[in-house]
N, C-alpha and C positions, 0 to 999 in steps of 0.2 A: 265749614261745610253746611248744604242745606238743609234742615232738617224735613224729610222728602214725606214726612208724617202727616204733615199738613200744607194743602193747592188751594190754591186759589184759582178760580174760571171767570170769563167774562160774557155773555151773548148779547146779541142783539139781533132782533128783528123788526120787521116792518110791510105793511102790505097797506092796499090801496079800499078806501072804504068802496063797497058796490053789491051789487046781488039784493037779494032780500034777506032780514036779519034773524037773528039778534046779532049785535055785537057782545061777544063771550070773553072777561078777562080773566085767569086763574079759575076758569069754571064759572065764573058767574055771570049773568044778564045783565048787561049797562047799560044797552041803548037796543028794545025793541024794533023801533022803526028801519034802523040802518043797518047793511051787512059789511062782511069783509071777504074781498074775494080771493080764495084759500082753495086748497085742494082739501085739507081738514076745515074744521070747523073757524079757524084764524084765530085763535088765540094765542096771540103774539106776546102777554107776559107768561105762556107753558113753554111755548117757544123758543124766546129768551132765555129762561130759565134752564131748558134742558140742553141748548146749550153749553151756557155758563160752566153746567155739572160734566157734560162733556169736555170740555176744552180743558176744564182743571186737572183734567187728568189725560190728556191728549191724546182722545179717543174721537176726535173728529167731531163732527156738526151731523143735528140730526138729517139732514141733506143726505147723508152718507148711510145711517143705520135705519132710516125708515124716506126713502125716495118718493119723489111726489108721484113718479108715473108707476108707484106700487098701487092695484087697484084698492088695497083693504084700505090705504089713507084716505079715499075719497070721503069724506064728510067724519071722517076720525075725531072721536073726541081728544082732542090734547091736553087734557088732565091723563089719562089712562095715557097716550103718548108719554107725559112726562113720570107716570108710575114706570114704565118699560125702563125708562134712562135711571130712573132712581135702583131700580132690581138690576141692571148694568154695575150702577156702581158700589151695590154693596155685595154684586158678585168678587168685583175686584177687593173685599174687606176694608170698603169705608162709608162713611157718614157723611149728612149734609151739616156742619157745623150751623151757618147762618146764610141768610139772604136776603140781598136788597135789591129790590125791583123801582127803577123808574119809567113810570107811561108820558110819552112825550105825544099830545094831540091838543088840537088848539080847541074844540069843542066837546069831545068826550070827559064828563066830570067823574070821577072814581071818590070825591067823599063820601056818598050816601052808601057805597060799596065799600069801601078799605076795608074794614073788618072784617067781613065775610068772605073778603077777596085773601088777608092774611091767612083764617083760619083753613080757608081750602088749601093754600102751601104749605102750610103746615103739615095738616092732616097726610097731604101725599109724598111732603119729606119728611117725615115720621120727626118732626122737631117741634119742641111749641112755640106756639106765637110769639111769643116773645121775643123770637129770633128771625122772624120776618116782617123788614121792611117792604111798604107800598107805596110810592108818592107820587107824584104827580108833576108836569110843569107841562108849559107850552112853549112856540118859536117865535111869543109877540107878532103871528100874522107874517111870519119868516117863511119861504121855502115853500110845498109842496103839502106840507102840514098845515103849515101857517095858512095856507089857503081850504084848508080845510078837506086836504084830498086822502087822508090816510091817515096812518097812525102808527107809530113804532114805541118801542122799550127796551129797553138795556136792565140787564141784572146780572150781579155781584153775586160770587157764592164761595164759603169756603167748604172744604172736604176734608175730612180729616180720617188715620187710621187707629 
């Protein structure tokens, strides 16, 4: 039997760089100059993430609990988006155990970021750092990123009761 104590979730998102910026990941500032064009603010690893925390407990996609043609999303900060998912799920009496986030963009660099990019998931899944992974990669000039036209992220999360 499985022990139904402890889910595991997966998300992924992705959107097309444009607008005027900043580009915002886990709450933070990466790239002044450039935007992402969102009906929230684009930040695609809160995104990902609230996700992940959704789906591990098969509660749908935030698609479903906060809709882009809802007016209050219009320029939404998605940290507070991903505090709503997190008061979601410890409605249902669970925890975020761990999480690992990877930003998949072929010009966006998150090392002068990582850490402050960890501690804000932290901070808003009430877990410490310690337990949040940030990393990085690109598509080697592959696909639609690789050309430099967007940016996406997948993140891993477990939940436990």
């Amino acid at each position: 039997m499985v022990d139904s104590r402890t889910r595991i979730g997966w998300g992924f998102d992705a959107h097309r760089f444009g607008g005027s910026g900043p580009i915002v990941l886990a709450g933070v500032v990466v790239d002044q100059a450039r935007g992402i064009e969102a009906t929230s603010d684009g930040d695609v690893v809160a995104h990902a993430v609230a996700d992940a925390l959704l789906g591990a407990l098969a509660l749908g996609d935030i698609g479903m609990h906060f809709p882009s043609s809802d007016p209050e999303m219009d320029g939404m900060n998605s940290m507070e988006l991903l505090a709503r998912v997190i008061r979601i799920i410890e409605d249902r009496a669970y925890l975020v155990g761990n999480v690992d986030v990877t930003v998949i963009a072929q010009s966006v660099r998150i090392g002068p970021y990582r850490d402050e990019m960890r501690d804000r998931l932290a901070a808003i899944l009430r877990i410490d750092r310690s337990l949040v992974s940030v990393k990085a990669t690109t598509t080697d000039e592959m696909g639609s990123i690789g050309r430099d036209e967007g940016i996406a992220v997948t993140a891993a999360v477990t939940v436990y009761r």
